[in-house]
N, C-alpha and C positions, 0 to 999 in steps of 0.2 A: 111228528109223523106217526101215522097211523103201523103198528106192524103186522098186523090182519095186512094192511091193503100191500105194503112191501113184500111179504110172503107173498099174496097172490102175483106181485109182478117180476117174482123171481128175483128178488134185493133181500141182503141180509143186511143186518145192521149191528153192529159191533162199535158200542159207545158210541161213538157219532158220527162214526166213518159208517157208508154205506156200499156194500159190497155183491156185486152181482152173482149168484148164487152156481149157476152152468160156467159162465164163460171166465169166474176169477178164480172162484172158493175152488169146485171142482175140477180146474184146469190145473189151478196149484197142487192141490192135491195128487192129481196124475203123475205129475212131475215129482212130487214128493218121495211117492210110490217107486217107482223106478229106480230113483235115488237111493234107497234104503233098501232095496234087493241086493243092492254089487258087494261083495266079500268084505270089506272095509267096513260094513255096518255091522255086520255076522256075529260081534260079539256084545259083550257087557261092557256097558261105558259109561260116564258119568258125560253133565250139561255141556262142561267146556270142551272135553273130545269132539262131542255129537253136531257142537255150534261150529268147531274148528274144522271137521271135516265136511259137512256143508258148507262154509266159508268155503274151504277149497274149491269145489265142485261153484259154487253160484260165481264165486270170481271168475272163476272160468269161461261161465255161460257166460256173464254180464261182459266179458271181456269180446267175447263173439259177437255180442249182439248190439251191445251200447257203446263200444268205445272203452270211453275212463269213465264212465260213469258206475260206481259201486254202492253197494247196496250193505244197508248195518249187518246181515249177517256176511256178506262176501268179503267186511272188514274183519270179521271174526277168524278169519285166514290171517291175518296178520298177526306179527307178536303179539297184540294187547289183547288180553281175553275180550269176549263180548257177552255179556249176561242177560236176560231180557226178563220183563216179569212175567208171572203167571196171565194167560188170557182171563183170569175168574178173579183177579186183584182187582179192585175198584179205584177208580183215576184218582188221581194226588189233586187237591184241593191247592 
């Protein structure tokens, strides 16, 4: 696919997934935002903290809004850490 013509129709593309740029990226983002103002963010924290207290927070949502349906970081709430790679790591062959 062309990404001249995705950028013009407001799709981003990240490796092979294509992603709407207002109504995904910067909705997520919104949310993100929000997320990361409330006191529990307020300090220095390393990946697993960070993963684990979004985990809280998305189980939570995912729980209002899906059911039982959970999401890899909303399992990062759980015991087992969840570690994810860098978005600039190139896919595994």
């Amino acid at each position: 696919m062309d990404d001249t013509e995705l950028r013009d129709n407001d799709i981003v593309r990240v490796y092979d997934v294509l992603l709407g740029y207002s109504d995904c990226l910067m909705a997520t983002d919104e949310i993100l935002r929000a997320i990361l103002i409330q006191p529990e963010f307020q300090k220095e924290m390393g990946t697993p903290k960070l993963h684990y207290l979004l985990g809280k927070i998305c189980r939570r949502m995912g729980a209002q809004s899906r059911g039982q349906r959970v999401s890899v970081l909303a399992a990062a709430y759980r015991p087992v850490p969840c570690y994810t790679s860098s978005p600039g790591d190139p896919p595994s062959a």
